[in-house]
VODREN-862601 format. One line per 4 residues: number of its first residue (from 1); their letters; for each residue x, y, z of C-alpha. Coordinates in Angstrom, 1 decimal. Each point is the difference from the previous one (the first is absolute). Last residue first. Layout:
N
NUM	A	X Y Z | ...
END
This chain:
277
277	XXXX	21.2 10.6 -10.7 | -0.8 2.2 3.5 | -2.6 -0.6 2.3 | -0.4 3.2 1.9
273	XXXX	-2.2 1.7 -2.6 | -2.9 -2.5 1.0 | -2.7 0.7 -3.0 | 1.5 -1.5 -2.7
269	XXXX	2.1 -2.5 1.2 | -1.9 -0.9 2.4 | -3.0 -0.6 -2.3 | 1.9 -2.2 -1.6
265	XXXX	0.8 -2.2 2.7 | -3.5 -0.2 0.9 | -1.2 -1.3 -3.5 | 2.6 -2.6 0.1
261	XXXX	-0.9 -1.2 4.0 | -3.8 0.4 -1.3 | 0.5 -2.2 -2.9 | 2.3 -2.8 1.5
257	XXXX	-2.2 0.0 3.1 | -3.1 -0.9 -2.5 | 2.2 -2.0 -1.7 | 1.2 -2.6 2.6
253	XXXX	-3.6 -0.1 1.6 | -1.4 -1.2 -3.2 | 3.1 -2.5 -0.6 | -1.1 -1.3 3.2
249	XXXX	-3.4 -0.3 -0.3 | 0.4 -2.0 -3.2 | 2.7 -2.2 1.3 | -1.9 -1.2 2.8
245	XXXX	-2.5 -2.3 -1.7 | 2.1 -0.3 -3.0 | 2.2 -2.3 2.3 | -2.4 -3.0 -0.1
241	XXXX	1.5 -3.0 1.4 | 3.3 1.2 0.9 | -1.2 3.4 2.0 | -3.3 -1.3 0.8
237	XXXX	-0.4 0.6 3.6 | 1.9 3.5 -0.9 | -3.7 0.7 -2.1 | -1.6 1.0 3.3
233	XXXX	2.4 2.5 1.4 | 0.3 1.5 -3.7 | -3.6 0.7 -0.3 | 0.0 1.8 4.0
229	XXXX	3.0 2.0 -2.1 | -2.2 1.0 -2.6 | -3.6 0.6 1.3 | -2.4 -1.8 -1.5
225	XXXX	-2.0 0.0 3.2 | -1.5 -3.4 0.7 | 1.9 -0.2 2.3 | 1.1 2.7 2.5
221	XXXX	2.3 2.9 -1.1 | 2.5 1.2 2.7 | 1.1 -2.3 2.9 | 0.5 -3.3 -1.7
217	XXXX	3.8 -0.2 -0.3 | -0.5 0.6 -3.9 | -2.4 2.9 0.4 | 2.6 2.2 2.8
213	XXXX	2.9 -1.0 -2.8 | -3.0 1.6 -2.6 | -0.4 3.1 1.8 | 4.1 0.7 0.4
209	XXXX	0.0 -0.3 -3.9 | -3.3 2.0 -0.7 | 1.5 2.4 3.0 | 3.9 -0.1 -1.6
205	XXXX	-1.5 1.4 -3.3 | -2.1 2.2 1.2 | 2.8 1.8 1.9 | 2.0 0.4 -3.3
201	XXXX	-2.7 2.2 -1.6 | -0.6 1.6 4.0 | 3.6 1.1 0.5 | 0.6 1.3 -3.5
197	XXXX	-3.1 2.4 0.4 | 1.4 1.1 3.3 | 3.0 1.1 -1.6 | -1.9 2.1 -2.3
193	XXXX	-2.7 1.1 2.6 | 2.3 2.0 2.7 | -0.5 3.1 -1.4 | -3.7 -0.3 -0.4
189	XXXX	0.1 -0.4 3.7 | 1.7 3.1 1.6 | -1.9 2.6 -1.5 | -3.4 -1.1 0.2
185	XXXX	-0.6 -2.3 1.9 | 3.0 0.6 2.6 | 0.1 3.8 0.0 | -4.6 -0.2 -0.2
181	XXXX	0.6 -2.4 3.0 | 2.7 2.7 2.2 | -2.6 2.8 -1.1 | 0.7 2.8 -2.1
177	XXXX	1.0 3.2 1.9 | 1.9 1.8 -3.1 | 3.0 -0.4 1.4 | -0.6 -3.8 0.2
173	XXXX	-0.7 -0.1 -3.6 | 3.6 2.3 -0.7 | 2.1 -2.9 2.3 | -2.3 -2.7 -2.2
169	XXXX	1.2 1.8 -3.3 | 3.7 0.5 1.6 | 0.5 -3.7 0.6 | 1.0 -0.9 3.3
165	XXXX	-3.0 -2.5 0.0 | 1.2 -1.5 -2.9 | 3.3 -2.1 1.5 | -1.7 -1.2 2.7
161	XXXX	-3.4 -0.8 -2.0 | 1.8 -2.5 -2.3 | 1.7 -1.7 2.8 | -3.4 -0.5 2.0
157	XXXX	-1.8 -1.2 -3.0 | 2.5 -2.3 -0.9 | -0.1 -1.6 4.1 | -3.2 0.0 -0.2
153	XXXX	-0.9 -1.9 -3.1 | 2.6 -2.9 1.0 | -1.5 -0.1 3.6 | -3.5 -0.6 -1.6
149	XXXX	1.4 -2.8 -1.5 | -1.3 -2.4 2.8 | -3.4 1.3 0.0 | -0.8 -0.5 -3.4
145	XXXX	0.5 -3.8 -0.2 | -1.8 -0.1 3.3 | -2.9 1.3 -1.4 | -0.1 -1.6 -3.4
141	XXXX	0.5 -3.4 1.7 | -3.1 0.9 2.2 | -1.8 0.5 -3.0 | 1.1 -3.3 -1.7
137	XXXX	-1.1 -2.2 3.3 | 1.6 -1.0 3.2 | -0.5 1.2 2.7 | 0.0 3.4 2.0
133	XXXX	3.1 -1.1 2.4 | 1.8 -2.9 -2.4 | -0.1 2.7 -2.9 | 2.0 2.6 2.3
129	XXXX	2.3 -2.9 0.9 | 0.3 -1.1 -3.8 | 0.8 3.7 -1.1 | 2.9 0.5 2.6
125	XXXX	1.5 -3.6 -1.3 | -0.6 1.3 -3.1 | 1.8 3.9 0.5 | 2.9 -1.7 1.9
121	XXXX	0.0 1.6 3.6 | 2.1 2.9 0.5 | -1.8 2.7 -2.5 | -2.6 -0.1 2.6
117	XXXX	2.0 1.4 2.5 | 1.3 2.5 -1.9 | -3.2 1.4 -1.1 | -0.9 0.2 3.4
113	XXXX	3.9 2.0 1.0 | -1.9 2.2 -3.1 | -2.8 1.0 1.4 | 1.0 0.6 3.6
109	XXXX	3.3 1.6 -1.2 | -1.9 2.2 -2.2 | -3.3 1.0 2.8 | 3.6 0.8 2.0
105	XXXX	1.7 2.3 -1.9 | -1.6 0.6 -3.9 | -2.6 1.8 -1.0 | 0.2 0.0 -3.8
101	XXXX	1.9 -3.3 -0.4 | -2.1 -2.0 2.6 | -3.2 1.2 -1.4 | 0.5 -0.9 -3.4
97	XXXX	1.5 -2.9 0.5 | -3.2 -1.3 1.9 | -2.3 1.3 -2.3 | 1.9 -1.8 -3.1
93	XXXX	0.0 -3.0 2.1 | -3.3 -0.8 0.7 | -1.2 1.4 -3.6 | 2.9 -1.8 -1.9
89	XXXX	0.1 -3.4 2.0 | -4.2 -0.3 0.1 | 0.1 0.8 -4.0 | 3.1 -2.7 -0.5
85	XXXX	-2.8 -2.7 1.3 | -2.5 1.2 -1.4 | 1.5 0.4 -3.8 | 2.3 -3.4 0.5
81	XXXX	-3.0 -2.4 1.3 | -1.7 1.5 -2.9 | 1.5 -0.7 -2.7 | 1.0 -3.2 1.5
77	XXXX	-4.1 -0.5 0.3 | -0.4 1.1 -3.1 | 2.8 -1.9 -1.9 | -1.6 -3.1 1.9
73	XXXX	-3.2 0.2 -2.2 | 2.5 -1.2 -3.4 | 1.9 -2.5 1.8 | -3.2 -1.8 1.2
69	XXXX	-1.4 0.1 -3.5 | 3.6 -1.2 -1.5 | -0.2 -2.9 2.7 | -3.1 -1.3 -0.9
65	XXXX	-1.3 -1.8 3.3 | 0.2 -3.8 0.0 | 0.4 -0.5 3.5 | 3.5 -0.7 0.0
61	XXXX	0.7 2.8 -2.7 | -0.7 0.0 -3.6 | 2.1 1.3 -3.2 | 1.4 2.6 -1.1
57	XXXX	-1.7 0.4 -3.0 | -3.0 -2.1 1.1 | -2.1 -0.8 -3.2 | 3.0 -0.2 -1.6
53	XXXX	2.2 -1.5 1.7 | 1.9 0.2 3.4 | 0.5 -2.8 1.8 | -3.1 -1.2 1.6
49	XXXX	0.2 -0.3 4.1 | -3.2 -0.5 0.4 | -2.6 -0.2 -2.6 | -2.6 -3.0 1.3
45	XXXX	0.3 1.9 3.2 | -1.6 3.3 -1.5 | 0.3 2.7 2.3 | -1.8 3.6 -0.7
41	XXXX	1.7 2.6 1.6 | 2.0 1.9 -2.4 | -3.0 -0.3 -2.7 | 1.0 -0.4 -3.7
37	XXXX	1.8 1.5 -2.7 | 0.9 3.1 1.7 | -0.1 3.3 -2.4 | -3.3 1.5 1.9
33	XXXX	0.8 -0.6 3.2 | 3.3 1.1 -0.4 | -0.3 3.3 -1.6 | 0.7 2.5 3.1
29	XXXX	3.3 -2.2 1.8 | 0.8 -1.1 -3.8 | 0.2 3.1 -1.2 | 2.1 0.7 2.5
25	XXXX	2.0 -2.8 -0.2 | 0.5 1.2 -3.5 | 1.0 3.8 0.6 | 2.7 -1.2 2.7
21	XXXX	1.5 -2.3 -2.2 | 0.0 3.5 -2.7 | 1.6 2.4 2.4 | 2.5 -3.0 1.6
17	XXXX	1.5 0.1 -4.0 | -0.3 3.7 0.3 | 2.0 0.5 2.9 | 2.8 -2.4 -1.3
13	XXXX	0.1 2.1 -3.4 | 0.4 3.0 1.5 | -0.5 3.1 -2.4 | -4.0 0.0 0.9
9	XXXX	1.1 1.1 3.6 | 1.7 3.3 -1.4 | -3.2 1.1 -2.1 | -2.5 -0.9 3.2
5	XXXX	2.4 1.9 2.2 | 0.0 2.8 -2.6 | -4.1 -0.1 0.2 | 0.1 -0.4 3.9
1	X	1.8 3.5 0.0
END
């Protein structure tokens, strides 16, 4: 089955054009320290501000930091940000789906009139409030990044596991006296992956976005982290005098969502048989 899929996905241009931006900031995320010209943190004040030449491709930042090297170890951490973060939304809210759709009544109202409530406040604003209690700092930011899309996972999970749990092979598993979590894991569940494999592709891409907004207002990454958006919060200081500063973070963050928005639309095509041309 995930061979066809594979056969079908490689058909879409789009999804292969996000395949291979995806493929290079990975490489990037595992081969940076080794293919960075120079230190991320080291300041030189003799060499701020440089336009970009040769010995600094994209040049220098106010404290004389290579910017390519600082671009180069902050595919990592957006890596990163967007693995944990979606992680804590697909576990928390897979679970919670799960259990609402297959028991339903009142442990389903309860879940999912939560759910709702969250969904009312603005994801970022929700995000800065939950990074304003623990603190701020890049693992906090992953937290609350995760937490406020766990509603989005839920709610999928839930829908999927409505309409399978009427399903003649769970109705035959029950029969046969298997357990309400072997139903859910193991019949139930794997049922429900395709769609949920769309979710989380096009997930990471709003955490690393909603990660870096947290990062630019000065509640995520914390200097001297070479963290993308914290990069662009310093370089808007020197929009007109050296715009290279935050032009390179921002085109990094630009494809990196580019890729995983292509690559997820693909995959919905593929593997969502809802979605239709």
């Amino acid at each position: 089955m995930w061979h066809e899929y594979w056969k079908e996905l490689k058909k879409s241009r789009p999804a292969m054009v996000g395949a291979a931006i995806l493929f290079v900031f990975i490489v990037l995320a595992f081969a940076g320290p080794q293919l960075a010209p120079h230190d991320p943190l080291a300041q030189n004040l003799y060499h701020r501000l440089e336009k970009p030449e040769t010995g600094h491709v994209l040049g220098t930042d106010e404290l004389g930091r290579d910017i390519l090297s600082r671009i180069f170890y902050g595919a990592r951490i957006s890596l990163e940000i967007g693995f944990v973060a979606v992680g804590i939304a697909l576990l928390a809210g897979s679970f919670l789906g799960l259990i609402a759709g297959y028991y339903g009544g009142m442990l389903d109202m309860v879940i999912m009139r939560l759910m709702d409530l969250m969904l009312a406040f603005p994801s970022i604003l929700l995000a800065i409030v939950i990074v304003a209690v623990l603190g701020p700092s890049l693992t906090n930011a992953m937290i609350a990044v995760g937490i406020v899309v766990i509603p989005q996972y839920a709610r999928q999970v839930r829908a999927s596991v409505l309409s399978l749990r009427e399903e003649e092979y769970v109705t035959a598993a029950r029969a046969l006296g298997a357990s309400d979590m072997a139903i859910l894991f193991r019949s139930i569940l794997p049922n429900a992956i395709p769609p949920l494999i769309v979710r989380t592709t096009l997930g990471m891409a709003t955490a690393i976005l909603d990660a870096a907004g947290l990062s630019f207002i000065g509640l995520g990454a914390q200097p001297p982290t070479p963290e993308w958006g914290a990069m662009l919060s310093h370089g808007r200081e020197y929009i007109l005098e050296a715009p290279w500063v935050l032009t390179a973070p921002g085109v990094a963050i630009l494809l990196v969502v580019i890729g995983f928005n292509l690559f997820g639309d693909g995959l919905r095509d593929v593997l969502d048989p809802r979605v239709g041309d």
